[in-house]
C-alpha positions in Angstrom: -39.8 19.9 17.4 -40.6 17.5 14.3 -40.5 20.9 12.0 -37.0 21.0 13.7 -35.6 17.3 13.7 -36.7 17.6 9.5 -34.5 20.9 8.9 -31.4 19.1 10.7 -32.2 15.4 8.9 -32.6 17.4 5.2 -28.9 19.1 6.2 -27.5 16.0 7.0 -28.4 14.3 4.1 -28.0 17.1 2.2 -24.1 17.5 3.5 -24.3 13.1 2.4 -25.0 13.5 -0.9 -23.3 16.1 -1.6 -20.1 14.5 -0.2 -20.8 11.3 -2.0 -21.8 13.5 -5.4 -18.2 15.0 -5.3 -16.7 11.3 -4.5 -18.4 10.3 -7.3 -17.3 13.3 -9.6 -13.9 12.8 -8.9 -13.7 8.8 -9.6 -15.6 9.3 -12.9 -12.9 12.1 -14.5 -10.5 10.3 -13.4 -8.6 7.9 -16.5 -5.7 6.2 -14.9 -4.5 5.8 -18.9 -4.5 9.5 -19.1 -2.9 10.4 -15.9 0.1 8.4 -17.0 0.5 10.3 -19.9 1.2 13.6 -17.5 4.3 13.4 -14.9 2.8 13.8 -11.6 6.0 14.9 -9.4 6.2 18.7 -9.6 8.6 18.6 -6.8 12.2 20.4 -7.7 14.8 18.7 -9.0 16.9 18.4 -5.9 18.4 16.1 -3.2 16.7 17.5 0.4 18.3 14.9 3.0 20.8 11.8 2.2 22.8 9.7 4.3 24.1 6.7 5.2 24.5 3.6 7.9 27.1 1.3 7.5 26.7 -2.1 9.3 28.4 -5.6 8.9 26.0 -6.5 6.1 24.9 -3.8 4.4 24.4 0.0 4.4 21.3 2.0 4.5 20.6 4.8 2.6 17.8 7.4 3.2 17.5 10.1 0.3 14.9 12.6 -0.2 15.3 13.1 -3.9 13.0 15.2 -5.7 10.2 14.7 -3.8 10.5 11.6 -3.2 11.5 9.5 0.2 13.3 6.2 -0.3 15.2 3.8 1.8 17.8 1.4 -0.2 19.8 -1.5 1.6 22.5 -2.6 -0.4 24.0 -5.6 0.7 28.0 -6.1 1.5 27.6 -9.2 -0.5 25.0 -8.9 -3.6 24.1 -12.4 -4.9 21.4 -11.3 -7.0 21.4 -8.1 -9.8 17.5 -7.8 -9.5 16.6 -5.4 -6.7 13.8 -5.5 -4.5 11.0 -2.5 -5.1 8.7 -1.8 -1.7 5.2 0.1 -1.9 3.1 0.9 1.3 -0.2 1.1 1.8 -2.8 3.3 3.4 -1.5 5.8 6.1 1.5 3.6 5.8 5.4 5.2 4.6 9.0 3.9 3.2 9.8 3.0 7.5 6.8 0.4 7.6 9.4 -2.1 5.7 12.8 -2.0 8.0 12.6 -5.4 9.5 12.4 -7.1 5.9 14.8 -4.8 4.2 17.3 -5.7 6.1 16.5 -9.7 6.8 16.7 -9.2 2.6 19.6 -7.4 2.8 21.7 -9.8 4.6 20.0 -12.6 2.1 22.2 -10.5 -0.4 18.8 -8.5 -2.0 19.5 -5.0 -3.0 16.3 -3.2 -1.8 14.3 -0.1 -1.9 10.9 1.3 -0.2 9.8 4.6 -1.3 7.3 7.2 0.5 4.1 8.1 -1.8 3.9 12.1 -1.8 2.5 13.5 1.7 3.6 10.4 3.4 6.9 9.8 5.5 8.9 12.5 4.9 8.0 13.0 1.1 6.4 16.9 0.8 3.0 16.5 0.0 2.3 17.8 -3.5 -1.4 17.4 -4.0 -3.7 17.8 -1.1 -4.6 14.3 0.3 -8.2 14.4 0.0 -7.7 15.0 -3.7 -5.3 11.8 -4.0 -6.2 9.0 -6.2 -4.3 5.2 -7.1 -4.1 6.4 -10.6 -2.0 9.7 -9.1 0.3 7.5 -6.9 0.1 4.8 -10.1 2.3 8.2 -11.7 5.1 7.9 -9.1 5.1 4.2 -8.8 5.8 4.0 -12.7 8.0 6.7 -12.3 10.0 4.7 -9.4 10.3 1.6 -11.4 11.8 3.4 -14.5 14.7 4.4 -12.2 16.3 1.1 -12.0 18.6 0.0 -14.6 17.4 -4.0 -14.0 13.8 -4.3 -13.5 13.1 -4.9 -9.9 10.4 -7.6 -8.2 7.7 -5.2 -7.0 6.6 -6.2 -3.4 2.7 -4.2 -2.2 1.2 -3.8 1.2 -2.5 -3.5 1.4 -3.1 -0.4 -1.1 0.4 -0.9 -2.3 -0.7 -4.7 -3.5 -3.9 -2.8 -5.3 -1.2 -0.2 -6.6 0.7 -3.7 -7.5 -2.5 -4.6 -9.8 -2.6 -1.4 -11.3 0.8 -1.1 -12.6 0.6 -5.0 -14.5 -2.7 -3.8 -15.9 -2.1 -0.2 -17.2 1.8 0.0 -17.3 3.2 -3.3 -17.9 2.8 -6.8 -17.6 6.9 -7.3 -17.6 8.1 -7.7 -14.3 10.3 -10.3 -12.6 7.8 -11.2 -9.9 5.5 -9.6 -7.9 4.5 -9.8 -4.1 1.3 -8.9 -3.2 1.4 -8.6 0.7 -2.1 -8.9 2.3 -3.2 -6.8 -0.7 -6.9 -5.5 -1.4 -8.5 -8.1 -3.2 -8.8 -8.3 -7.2 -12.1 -7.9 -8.0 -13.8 -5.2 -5.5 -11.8 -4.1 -1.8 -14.6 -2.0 -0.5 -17.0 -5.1 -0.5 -14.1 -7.1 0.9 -13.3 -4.7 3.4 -15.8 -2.5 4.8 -18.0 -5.1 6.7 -15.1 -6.2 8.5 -13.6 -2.6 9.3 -17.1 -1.8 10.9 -17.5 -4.6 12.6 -14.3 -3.4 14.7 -15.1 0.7 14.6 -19.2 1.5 14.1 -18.6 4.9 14.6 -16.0 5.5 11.3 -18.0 5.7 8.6 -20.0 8.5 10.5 -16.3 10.0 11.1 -15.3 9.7 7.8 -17.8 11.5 6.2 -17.4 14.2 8.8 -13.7 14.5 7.7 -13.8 14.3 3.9 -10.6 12.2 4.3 -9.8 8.4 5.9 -7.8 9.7 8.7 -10.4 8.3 11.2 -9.5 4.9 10.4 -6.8 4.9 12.7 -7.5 8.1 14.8 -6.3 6.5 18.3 -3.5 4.0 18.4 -6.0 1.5 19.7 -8.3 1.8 16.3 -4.5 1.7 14.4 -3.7 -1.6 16.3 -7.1 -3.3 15.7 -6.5 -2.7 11.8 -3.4 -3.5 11.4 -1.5 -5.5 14.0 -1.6 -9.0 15.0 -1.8 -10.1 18.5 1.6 -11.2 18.7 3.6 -8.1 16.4 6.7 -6.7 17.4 5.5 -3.3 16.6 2.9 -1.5 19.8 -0.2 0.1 18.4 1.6 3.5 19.3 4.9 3.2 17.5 3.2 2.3 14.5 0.2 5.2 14.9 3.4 7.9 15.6 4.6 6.4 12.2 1.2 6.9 10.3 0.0 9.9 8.1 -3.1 11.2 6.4 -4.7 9.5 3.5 -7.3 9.9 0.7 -10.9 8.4 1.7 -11.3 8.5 -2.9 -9.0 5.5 -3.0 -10.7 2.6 -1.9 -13.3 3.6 -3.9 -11.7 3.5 -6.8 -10.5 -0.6 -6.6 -14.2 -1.7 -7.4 -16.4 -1.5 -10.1 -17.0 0.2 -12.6 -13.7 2.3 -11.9 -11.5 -1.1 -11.5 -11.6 -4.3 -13.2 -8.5 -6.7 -12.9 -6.8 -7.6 -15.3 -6.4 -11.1 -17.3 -4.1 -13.6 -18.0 -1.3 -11.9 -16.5 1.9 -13.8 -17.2 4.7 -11.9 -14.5 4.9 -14.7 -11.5 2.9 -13.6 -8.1 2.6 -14.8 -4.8 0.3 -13.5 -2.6 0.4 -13.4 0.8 -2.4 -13.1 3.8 -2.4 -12.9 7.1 -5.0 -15.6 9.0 -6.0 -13.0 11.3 -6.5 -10.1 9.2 -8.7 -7.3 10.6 -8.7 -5.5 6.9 -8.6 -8.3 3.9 -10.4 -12.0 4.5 -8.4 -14.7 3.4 -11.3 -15.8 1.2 -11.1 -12.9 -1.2 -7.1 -13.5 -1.1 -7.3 -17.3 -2.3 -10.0 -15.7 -4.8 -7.2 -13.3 -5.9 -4.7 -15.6 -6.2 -6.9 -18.0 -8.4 -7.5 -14.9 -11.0 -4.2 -14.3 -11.0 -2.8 -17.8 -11.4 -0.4 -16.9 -8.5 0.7 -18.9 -5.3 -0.6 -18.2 -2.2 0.5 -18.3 1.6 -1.1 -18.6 4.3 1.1 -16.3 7.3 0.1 -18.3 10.9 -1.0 -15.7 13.8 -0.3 -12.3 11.6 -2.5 -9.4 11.0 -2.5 -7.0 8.3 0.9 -5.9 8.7 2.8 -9.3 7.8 6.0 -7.5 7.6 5.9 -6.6 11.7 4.0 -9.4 13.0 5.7 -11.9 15.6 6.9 -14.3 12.3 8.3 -11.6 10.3 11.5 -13.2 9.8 9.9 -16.5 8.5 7.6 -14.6 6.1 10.5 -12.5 4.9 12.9 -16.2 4.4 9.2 -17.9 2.6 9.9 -15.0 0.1 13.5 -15.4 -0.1 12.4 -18.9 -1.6 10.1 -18.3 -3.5 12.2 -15.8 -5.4 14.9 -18.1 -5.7 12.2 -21.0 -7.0 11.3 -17.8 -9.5 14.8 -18.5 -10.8 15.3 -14.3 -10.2 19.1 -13.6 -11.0 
């Protein structure tokens, strides 16, 4: 029976270390200043679905354009020329934003969210367990250059790290930037992990079993204890029918050696966190927020997902302000 239990331990750990020798191996050939130099989107040049809502203060658009989901609002009344960029986060698409694009909208922001490749309703390109922050950094750069007017770039959770990355390897020339509960500066797997398996033991034994970070939210119950507050206006199963697949490299790579934030950045931020966060402490947020010389809030009540928790309309009008404050035309 020993002789036994030692064959199945040595494959276990085997199957670990290989896993985590591949993890490794794909973090170290990765150079986010390279993969910028490559376009990323091989999707064809076409327009697969677009239409449009009309109502009294704006219309919505939804285009698939090569590759690529977005959701604009555009406001009857515009009152300012700089339009509003959205990036999701983990599991997250272009949807997770609705409630603030259109509270923005009517505020007279022009507005966009787009879908990262294999999430939403943009075609997956690359398979997701191969998908890294410096191959969505590719689109997001790419997303940006789109706009005549550079727009304020607003990040959820991996979107804020994906925030970080495009002032430190593309450009330090935006507006203003909102980083929305946003993996911390300086290392989001320390920040994280204790507090993810506090709530779910069991993932890390999943994750490793499915090569990807699916587990996290593999019930809508796990997928409301990450991301919702008590109070949101979103049920853990609307927002789990909403979630995809994601890459278990990523939150790996926003730690040393493979990240280290940059300094003395000079485009305004605010950073936003939610007191009852299940996924980023508020601690490591203020820390953020002192690197980055940027202002911090602190959202009453909410969870990770600020934009659907029960005060999503104040949270939406404290950035409203503070954009205005940003004198942003």
């Amino acid at each position: 029976m020993k002789k036994l239990f030692k064959t199945i331990f040595g494959i276990l750990a085997g199957y670990v270390i290989g896993q985590q020798a591949w993890v490794l191996w794909n973090l170290i050939k990765n150079d986010p200043n390279q993969t910028l130099l490559e376009r990323a989107n091989k999707a064809a040049d076409e327009v697969a679905v677009k239409e449009t809502k009309r109502r009294k203060a704006y219309a919505m658009q939804h285009v698939i354009e090569n590759g690529i989901e977005r959701i604009s609002y555009l406001p009857t009344e515009r009152k300012h020329e700089t339009p509003l960029l959205f990036q999701h986060g983990m599991f997250h698409d272009a949807w997770c934003w609705h409630l603030w694009q259109e509270r923005l909208a009517e505020l007279g922001w022009e507005n966009h969210a787009i879908s990262l490749p294999g999430h939403g309703n943009s075609p997956t390109q690359r398979s997701i367990q191969l998908c890294t922050l410096d191959y969505y950094l590719n689109f997001l750069r790419d997303e940006v250059a789109r706009y005549k007017r550079k727009p304020v770039l607003l990040g959820h959770s991996m979107g804020g790290a994906l925030t970080q990355w495009y002032l430190k390897y593309v450009g330090d020339d935006l507006p203003a930037v909102v980083l929305v509960a946003p993996w911390v500066s300086h290392n989001a797997l320390v920040d994280g992990t204790p507090r993810i398996l506090r709530l779910d033991p069991a993932l890390l034994g999943w994750v490793i079993l499915s090569w990807d970070a699916s587990p996290w939210i593999r019930t809508p119950e796990h997928t409301g204890r990450l991301f919702l507050g008590p109070r949101a206006v979103i049920t853990p199963e609307e927002l789990h029918a909403h979630l995809g697949p994601e890459s278990g490299l990523v939150p790996y790579q926003h730690m040393p050696p493979f990240w280290y934030p940059a300094e003395s950045i000079i485009t305004p931020m605010l950073v936003l966190a939610g007191e009852q966060d299940a996924v980023v402490s508020v601690p490591g947020l203020r820390r953020t927020a002192l690197h980055y010389n940027a202002n911090f809030a602190l959202v009453e009540g909410a969870g990770h997902n600020l934009m659907m928790d029960h005060n999503w309309d104040e949270t939406a009008e404290l950035i409203n302000i503070w954009l205005t404050e940003q004198n942003i035309s």
